[in-house]
N, C-alpha and C positions, 0 to 999 in steps of 0.2 A: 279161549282162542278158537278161531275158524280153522279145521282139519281135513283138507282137501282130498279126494282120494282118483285115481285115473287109470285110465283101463282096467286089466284084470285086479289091481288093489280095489275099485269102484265094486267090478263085476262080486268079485268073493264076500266083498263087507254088506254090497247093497243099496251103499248110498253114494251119493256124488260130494259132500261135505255134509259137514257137523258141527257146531259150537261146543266146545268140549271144555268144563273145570278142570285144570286139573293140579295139582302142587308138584310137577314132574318140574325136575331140576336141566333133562338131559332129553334131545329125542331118545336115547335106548329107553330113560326113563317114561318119556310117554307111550312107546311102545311097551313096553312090561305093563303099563296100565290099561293100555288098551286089548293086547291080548288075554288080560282078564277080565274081561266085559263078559262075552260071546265066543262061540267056537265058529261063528266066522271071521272076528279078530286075529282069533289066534291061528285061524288059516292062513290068514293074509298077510301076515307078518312073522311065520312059520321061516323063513328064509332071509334074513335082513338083506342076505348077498345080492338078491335080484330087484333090489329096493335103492331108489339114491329117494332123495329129500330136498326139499327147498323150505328156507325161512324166509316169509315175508319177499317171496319172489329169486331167493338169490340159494343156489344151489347150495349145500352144507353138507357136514359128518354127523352123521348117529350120535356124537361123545357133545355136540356141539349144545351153549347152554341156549335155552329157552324163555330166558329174562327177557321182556320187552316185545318177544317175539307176538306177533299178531295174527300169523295165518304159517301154520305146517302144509305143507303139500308130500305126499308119498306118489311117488309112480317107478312104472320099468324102467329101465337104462331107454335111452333114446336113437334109434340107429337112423342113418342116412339112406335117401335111396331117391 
């Protein structure tokens, strides 16, 4: 699956996306995988709370399953202005 990363998630890990295997059942589960890559993973995902997610475009929960899904995006909360 394609793992999209934006702003400071992008700045901390490095990269702007990645094709990523993985047998994660759940996002927490592909975060628990990806935070044991690298200790810039695990920076970056150090905090879930400052974290929202989208599957395949459409915003989702951490618990939510990852069957089918095609592209994760991680970024900050998004504010107005």
């Amino acid at each position: 699956m394609n793992v999209v990363y934006f702003a400071w998630v992008r700045e901390r890990i490095g990269l702007p996306q990645e094709t990523v295997e993985t047998s994660a059942a759940t996002v927490n589960d592909l975060i628990a995988e990806l935070k044991q890559r690298e200790e810039r993973y695990a920076a970056a995902f150090a905090d879930t709370s400052a974290l929202r997610v989208a599957l395949d475009q459409e915003l989702s929960d951490f618990d939510a399953p990852l069957a089918g899904v095609k592209e994760v995006a991680f970024f900050p909360p998004m504010t107005g202005g």
